[in-house]
ZABABA-818292 format. One line per field, with one value per residue: x, y, z of N, C-alpha, C, CB in turn; residue number from 1; residue in three letters. Coordinates in nm, 3 decimals, decimal comma, padded with zeros to 5 digits, always signed. Glycine has a CB too. Layout:
N
n.x X; ...
n.y Y; ...
n.z Z; ...
ca.x X; ...
ca.y Y; ...
ca.z Z; ...
c.x X; ...
c.y Y; ...
c.z Z; ...
cb.x X; ...
cb.y Y; ...
cb.z Z; ...
k NUM; ...
r Ala; ...
This chain:
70
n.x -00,111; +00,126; +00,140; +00,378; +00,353; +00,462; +00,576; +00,613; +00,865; +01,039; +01,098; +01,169; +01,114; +00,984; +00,972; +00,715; +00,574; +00,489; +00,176; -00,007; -00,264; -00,415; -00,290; -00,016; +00,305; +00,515; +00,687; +00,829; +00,915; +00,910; +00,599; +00,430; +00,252; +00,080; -00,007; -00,143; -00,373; -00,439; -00,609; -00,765; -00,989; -01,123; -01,410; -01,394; -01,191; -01,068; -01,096; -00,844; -00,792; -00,855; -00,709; -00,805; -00,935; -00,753; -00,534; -00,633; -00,714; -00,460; -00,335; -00,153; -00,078; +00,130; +00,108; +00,141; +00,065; +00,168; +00,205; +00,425; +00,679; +00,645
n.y -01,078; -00,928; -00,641; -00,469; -00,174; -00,057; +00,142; +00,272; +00,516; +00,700; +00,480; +00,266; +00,053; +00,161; +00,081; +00,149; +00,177; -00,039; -00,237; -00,423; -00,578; -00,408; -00,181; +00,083; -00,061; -00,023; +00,265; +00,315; +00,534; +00,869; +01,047; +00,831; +00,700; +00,967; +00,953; +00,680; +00,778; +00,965; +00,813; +00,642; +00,803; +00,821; +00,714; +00,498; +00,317; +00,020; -00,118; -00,127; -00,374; -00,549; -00,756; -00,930; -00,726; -00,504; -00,593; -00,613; -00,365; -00,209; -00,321; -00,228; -00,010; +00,147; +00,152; -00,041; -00,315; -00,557; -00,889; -01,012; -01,145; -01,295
n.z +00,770; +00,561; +00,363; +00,128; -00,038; -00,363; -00,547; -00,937; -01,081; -01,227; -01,422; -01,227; -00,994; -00,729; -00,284; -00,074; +00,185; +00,424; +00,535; +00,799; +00,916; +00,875; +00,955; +00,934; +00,930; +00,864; +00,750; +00,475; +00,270; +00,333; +00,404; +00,341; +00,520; +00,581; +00,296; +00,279; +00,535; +00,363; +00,160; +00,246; +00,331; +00,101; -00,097; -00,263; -00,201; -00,058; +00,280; +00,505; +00,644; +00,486; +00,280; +00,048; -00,110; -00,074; -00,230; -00,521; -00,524; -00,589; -00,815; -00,998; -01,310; -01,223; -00,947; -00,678; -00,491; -00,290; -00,118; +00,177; +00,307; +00,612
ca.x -00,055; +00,199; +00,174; +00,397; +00,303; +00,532; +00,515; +00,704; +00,895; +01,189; +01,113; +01,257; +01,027; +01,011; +00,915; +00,639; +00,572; +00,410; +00,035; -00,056; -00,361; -00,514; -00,184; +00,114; +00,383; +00,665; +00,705; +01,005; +00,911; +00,846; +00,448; +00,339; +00,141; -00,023; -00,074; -00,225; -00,464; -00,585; -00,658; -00,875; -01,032; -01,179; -01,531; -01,336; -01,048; -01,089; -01,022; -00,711; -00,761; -00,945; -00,607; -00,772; -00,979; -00,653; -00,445; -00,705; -00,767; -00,350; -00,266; -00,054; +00,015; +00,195; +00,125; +00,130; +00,080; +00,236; +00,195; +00,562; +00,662; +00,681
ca.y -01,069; -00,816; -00,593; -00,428; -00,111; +00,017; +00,254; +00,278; +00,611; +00,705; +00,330; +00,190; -00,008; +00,178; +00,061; +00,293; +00,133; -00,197; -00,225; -00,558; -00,625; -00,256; -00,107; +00,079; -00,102; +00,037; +00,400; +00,324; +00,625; +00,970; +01,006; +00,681; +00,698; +01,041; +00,937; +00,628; +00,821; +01,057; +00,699; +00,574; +00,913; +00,844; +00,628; +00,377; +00,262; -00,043; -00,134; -00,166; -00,496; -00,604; -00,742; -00,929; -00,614; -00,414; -00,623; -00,573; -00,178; -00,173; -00,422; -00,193; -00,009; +00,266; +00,216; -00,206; -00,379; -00,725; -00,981; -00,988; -01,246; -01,200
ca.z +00,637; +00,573; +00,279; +00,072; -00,117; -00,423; -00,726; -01,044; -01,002; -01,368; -01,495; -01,146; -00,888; -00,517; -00,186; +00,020; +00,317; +00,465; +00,623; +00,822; +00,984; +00,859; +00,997; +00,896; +01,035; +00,793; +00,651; +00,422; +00,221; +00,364; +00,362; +00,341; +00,686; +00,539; +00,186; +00,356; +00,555; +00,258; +00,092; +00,351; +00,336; -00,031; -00,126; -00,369; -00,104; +00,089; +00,411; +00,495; +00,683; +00,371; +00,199; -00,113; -00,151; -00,138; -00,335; -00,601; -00,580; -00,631; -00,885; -01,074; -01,352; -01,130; -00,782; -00,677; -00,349; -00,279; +00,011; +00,137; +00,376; +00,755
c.x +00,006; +00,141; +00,240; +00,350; +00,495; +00,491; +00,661; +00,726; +01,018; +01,202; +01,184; +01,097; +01,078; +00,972; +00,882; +00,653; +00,498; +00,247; +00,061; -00,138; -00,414; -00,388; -00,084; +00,235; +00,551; +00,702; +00,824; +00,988; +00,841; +00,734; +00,342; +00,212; +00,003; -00,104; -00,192; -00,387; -00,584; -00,642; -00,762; -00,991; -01,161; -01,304; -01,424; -01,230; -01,116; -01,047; -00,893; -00,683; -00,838; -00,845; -00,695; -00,857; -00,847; -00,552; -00,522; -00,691; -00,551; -00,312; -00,160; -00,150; +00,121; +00,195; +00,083; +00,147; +00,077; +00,233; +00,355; +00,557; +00,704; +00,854
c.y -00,930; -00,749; -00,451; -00,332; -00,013; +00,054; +00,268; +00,453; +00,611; +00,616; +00,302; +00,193; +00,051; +00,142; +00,186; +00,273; -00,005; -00,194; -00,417; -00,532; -00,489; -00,130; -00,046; +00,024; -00,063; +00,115; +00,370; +00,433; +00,726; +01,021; +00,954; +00,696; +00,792; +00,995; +00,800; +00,683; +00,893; +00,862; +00,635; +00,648; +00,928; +00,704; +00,482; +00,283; +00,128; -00,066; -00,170; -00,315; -00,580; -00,682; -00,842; -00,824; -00,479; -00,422; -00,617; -00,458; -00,151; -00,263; -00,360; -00,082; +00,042; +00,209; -00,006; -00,206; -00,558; -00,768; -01,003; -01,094; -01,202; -01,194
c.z +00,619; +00,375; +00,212; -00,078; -00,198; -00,532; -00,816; -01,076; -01,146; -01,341; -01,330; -01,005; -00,718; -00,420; -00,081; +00,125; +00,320; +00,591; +00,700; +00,946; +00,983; +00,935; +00,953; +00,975; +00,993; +00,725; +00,591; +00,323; +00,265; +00,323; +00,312; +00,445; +00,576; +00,397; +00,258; +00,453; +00,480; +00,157; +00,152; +00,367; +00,198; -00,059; -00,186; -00,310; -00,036; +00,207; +00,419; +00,548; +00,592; +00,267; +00,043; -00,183; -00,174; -00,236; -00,489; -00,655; -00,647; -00,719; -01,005; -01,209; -01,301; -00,964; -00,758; -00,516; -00,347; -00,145; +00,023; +00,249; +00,548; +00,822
cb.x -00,163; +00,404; +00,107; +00,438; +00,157; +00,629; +00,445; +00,637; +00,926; +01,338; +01,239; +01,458; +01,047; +00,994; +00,984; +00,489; +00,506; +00,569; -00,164; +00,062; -00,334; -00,717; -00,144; +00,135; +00,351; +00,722; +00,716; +01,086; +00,895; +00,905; +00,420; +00,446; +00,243; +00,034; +00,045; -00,130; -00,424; -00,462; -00,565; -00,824; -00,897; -01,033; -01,663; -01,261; -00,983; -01,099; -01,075; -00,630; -00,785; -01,032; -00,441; -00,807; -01,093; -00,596; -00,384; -00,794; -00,851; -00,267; -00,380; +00,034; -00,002; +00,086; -00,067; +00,269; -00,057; +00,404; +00,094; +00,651; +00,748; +00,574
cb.y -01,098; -00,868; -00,623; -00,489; -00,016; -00,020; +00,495; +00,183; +00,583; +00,789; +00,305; +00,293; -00,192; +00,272; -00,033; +00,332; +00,239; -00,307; -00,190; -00,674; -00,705; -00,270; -00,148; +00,195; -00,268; -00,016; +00,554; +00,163; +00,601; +01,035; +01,028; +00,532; +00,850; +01,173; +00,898; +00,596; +00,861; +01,265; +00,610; +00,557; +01,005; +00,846; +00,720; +00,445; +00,398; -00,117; -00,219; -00,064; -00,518; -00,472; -00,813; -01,078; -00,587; -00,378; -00,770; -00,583; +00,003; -00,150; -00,517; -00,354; +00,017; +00,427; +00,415; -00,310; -00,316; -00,745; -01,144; -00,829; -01,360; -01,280
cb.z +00,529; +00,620; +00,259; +00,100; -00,020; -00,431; -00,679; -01,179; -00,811; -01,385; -01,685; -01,106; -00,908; -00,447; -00,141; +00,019; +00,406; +00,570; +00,475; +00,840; +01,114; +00,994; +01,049; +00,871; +01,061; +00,734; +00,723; +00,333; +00,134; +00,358; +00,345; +00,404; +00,901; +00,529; +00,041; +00,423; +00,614; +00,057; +00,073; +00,495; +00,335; -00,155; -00,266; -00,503; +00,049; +00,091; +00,485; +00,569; +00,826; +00,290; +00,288; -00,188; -00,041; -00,063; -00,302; -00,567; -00,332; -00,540; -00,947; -01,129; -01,431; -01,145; -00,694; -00,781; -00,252; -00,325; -00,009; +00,138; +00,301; +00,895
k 1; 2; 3; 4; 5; 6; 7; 8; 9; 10; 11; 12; 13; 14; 15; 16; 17; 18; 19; 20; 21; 22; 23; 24; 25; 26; 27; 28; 29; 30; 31; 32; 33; 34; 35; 36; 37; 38; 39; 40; 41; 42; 43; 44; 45; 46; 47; 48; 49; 50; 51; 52; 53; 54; 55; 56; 57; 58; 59; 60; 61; 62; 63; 64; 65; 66; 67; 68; 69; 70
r Unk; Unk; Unk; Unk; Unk; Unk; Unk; Unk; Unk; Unk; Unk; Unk; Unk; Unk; Unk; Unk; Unk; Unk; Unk; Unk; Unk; Unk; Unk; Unk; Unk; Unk; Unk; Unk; Unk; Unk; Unk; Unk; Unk; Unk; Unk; Unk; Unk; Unk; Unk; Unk; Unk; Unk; Unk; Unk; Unk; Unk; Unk; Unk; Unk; Unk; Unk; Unk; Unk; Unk; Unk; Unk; Unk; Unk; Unk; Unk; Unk; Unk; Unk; Unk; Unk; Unk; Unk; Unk; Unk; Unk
């Protein structure tokens, strides 16, 4: 399962990057990977191969992660 992580950025929806299977597989915004790592780094994060535990911890208002299609 692929997912798409974006954040709301002056009112306009951005794309970060894409995880699948606990992976980054798509930096489309310069320090995705790292921000990624300090996230993994913190008690409250879940796994990254955990996706309805991550689609949870991001459900928005600011920062959203979406199942995107392969």
């Amino acid at each position: 399962m692929r997912i798409l992580f974006q954040m709301y950025h002056a009112g306009e929806l951005h794309d970060l990057g894409i995880i699948k299977d606990g992976d980054v597989v798509e930096s489309i915004e310069e320090g995705f990977e790292d921000w990624i790592c300090w996230e993994l780094s913190q008690p409250t994060t879940p796994d990254l191969d955990d996706p309805d535990g991550i689609l949870e911890a991001y459900e928005g208002p600011h920062l959203i992660a979406k199942v995107v299609c392969e």
